[in-house]
Backbone as a ProteinNet text record, in pm:
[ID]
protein_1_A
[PRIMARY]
XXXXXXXXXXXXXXXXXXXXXXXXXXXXXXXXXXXXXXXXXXXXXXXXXXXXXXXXXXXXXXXXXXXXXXXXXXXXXXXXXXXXXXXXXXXXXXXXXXXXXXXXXXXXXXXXXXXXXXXXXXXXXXXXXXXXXXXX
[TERTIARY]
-608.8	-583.6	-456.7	-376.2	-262.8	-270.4	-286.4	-259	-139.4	-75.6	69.8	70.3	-8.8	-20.8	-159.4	-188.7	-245.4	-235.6	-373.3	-319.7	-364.9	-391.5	-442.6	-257.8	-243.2	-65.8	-101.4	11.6	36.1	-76	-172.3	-255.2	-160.6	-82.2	-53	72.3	142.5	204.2	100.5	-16.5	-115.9	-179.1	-241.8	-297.8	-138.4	-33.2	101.9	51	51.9	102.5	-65.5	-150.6	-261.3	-243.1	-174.4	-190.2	-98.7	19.9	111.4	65.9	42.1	-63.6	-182.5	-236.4	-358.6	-252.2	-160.6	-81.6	-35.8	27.9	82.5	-8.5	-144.8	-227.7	-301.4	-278.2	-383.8	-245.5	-85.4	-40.5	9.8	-13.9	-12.9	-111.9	-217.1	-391.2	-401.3	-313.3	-301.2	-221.9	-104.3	-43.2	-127.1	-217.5	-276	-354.5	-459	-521.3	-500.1	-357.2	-329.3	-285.5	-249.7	-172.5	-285.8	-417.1	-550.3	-630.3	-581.5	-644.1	-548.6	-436.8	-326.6	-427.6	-375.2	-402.2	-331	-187.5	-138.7	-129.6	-130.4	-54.3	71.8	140.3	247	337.2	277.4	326.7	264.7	328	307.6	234.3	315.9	174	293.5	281.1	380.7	272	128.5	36.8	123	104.5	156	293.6	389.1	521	493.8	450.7	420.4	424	288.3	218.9	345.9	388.6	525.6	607.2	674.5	780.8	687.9	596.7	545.5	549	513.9	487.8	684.4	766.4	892.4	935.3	918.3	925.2	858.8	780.7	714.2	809.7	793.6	876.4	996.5	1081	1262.1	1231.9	1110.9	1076.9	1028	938.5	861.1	947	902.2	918.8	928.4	1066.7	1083.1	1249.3	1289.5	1411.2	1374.4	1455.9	1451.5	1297.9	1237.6	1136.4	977.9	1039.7	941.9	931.3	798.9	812.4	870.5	972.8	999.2	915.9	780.6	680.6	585.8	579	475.2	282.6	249.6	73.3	-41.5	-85.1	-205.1	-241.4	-337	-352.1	-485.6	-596.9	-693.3	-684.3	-527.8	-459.4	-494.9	-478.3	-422.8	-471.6	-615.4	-659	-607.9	-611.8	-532.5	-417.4	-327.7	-202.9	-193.4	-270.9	-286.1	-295.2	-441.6	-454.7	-322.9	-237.7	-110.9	-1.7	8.3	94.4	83.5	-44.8	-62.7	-55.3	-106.2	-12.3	84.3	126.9	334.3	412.4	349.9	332.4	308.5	231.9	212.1	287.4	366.9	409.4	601.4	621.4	699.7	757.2	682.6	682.8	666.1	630	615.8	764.8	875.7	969.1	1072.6	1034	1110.2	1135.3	965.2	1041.8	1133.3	1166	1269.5	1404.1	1438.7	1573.8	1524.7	1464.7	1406.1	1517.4	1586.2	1659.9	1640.4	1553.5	1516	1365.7	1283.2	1136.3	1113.5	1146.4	1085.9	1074.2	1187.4	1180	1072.9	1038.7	938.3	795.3	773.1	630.6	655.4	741.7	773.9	747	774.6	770.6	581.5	573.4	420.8	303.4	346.9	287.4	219.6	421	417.2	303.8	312.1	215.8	79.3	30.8	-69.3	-143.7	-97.2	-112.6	-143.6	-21.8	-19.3	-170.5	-211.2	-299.2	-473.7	-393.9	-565	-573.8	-507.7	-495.7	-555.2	-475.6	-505	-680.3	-741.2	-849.4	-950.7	-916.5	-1019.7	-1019	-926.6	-943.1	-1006.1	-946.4	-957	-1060.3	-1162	-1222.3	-1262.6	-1269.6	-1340.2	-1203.8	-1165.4	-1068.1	-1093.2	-997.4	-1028.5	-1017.3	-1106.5	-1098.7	-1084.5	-933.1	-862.6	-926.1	-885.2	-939.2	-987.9	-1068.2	-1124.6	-1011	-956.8	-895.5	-917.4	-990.6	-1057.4	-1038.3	-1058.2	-969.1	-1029	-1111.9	-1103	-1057.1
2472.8	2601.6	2594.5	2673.6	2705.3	2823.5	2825.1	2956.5	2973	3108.7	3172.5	3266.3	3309.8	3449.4	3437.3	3513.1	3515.6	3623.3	3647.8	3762.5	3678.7	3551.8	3422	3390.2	3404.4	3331.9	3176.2	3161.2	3001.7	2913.3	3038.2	2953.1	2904.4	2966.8	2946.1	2797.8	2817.2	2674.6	2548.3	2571.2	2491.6	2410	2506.6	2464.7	2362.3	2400.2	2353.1	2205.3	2204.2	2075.6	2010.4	2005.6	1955.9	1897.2	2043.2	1963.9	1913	1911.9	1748	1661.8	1639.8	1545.1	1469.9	1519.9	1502	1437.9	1481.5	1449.1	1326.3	1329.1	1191.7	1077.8	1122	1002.6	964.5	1050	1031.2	937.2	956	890.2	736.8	715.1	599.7	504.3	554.5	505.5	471	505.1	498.8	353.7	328.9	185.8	104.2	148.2	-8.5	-31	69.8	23.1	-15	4.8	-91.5	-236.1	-228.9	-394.1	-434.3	-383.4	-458.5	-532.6	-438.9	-459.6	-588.1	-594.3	-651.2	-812.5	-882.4	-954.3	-1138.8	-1112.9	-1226.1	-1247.2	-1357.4	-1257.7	-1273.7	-1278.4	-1374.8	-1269.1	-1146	-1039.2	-922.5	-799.6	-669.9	-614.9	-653	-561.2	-437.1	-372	-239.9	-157.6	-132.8	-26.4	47.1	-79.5	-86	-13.3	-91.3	-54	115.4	168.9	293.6	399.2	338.4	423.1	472.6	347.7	366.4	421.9	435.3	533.1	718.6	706.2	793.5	858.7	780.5	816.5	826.5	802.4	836.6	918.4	952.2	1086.6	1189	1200.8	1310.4	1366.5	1251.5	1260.9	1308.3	1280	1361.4	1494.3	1528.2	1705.3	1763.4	1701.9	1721.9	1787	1800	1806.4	1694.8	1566.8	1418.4	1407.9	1343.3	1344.7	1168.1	1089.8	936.5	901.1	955.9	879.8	941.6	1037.9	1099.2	1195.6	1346.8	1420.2	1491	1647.6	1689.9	1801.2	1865	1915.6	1833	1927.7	1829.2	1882.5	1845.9	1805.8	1859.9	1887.5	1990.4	1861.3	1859.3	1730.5	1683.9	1730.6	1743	1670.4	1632	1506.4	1395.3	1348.3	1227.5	1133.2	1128.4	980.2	954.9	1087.2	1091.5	1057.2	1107.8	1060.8	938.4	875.8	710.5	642.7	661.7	620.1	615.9	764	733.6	638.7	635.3	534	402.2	371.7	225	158.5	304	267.9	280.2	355.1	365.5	162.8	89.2	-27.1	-129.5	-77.4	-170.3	-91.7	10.7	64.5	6.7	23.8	-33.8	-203	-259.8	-448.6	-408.5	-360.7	-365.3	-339.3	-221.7	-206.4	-270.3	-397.7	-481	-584.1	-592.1	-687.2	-670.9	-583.1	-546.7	-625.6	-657.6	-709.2	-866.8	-938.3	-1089.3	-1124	-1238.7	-1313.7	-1432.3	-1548.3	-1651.3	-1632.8	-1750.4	-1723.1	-1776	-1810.9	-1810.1	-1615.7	-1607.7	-1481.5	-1373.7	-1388.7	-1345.7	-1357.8	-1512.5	-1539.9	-1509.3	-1507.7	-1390.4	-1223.8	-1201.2	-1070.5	-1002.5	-1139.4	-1107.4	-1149.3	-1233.4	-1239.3	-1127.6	-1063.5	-949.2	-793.8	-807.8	-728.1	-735.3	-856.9	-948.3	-884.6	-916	-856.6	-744.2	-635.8	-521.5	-460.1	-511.6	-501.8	-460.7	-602.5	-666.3	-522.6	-558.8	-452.7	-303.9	-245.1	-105.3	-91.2	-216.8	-173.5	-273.5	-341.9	-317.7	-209.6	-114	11.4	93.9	135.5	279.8	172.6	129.9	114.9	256.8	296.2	484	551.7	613.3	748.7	862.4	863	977.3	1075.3	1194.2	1336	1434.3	1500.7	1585	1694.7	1769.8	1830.7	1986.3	2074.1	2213.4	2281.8	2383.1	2480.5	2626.3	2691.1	2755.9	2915.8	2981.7	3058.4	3249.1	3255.2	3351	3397.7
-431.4	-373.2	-289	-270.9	-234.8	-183.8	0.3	48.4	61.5	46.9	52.6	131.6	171.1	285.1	384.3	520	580.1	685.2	752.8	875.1	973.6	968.4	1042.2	1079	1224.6	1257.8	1262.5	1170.8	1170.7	1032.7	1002.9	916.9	775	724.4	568.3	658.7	734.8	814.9	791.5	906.9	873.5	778.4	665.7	535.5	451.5	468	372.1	451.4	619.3	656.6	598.5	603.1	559.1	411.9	365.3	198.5	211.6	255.8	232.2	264.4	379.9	449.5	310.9	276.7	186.6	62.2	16.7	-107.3	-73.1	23.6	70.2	99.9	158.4	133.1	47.8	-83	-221.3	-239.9	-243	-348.9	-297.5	-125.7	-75.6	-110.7	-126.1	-142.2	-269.5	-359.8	-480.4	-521.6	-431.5	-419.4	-378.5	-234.3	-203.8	-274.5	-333.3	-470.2	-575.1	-635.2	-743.8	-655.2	-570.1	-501.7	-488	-448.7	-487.1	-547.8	-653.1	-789.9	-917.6	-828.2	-975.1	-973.2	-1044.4	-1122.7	-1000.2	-1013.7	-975.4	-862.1	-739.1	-580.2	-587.8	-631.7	-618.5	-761.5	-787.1	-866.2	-815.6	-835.8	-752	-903.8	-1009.6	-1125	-1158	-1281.5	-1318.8	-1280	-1216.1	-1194.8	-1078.8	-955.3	-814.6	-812.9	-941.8	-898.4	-924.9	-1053.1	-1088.8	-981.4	-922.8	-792.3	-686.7	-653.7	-581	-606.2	-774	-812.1	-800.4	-800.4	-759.9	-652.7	-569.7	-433.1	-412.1	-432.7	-405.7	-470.6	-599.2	-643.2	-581.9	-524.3	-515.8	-362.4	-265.1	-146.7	-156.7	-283.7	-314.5	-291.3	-329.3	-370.9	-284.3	-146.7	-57.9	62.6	177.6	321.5	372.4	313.7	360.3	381.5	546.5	520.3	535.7	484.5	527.8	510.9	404.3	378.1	478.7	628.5	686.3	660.1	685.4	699.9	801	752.8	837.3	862.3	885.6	976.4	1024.7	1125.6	1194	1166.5	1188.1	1135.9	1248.1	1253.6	1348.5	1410.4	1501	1618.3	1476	1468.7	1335	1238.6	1243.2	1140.3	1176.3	1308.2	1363.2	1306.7	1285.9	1202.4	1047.8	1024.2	830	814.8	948.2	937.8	970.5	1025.8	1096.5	987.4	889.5	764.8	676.9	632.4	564.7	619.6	751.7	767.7	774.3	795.5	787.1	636.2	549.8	371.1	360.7	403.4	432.8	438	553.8	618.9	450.1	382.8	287.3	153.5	150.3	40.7	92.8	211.7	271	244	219.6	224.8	57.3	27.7	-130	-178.5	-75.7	-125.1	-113	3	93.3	-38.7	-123.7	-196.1	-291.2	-331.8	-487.2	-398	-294.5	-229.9	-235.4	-265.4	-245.7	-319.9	-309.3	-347.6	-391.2	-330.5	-346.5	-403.8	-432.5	-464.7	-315.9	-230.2	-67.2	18.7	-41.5	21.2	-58.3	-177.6	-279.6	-217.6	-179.8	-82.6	1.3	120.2	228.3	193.6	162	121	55	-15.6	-42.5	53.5	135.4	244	333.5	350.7	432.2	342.6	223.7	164	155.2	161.4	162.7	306.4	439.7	548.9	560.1	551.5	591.3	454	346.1	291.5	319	378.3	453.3	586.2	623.4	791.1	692.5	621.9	597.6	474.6	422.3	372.1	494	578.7	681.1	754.8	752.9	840.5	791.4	630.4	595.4	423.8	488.4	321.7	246.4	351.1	288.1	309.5	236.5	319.7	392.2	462.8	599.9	548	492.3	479.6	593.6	451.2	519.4	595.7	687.6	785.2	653.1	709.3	590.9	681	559.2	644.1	629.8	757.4	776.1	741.6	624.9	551.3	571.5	744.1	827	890.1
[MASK]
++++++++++++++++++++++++++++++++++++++++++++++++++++++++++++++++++++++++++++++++++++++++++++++++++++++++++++++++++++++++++++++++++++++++

């Protein structure tokens, strides 16, 4: 659903920043689950890389300057947005590695994915659902 109008001020603002919000953390959640799931550690997997060309495509088209959004998010967010960025953190080190040079900097780099991994599915094993938006 896609609201476009309202006699609610600020609601059709609202609902946009939610559903970006929500888009951006289906297609982050979508990387750490393939970097989960791959196969090697010591390889990111073409699922992972996928997810990621994804998740950066979608951002060229979005409300993103430098990779952030430019609106800001109802307070109602805060844990969802907490959740997306701590995948940001592991979609991030994922992109750190395409620059590896050596195979030290490769286990560096997967390390750093390895981590920021662990950190975001001991937090968010469930995902944080997005806030309802209230369409009275």
């Amino acid at each position: 659903m896609k609201l476009v109008a309202s006699s609610t001020p600020g609601l059709v603002e609202h609902a946009q920043a939610v559903q970006l919000l929500a888009t951006w953390d289906v297609l982050v959640r979508s990387v750490c689950r393939e970097l989960a799931d791959r196969q090697g550690k010591l390889h990111a997997g073409l699922r992972a890389n996928a997810a990621l060309g994804l998740l950066w495509e979608w951002k060229s088209r979005a409300n993103f300057v430098n990779g952030r959004p430019t609106i800001t998010f109802p307070p109602e967010c805060d844990e969802l947005y907490a959740q997306v960025l701590a995948g940001e953190e592991v979609c991030g080190a994922l992109m750190f590695l395409e620059g590896a040079d050596t195979f030290s900097d490769v286990q560096s780099d997967f390390f750093r994915i390895e981590e920021a991994l662990t950190r975001y599915w001991d937090r968010y094993r469930s995902p944080v659902p997005a806030p309802e938006i209230g369409l009275v």
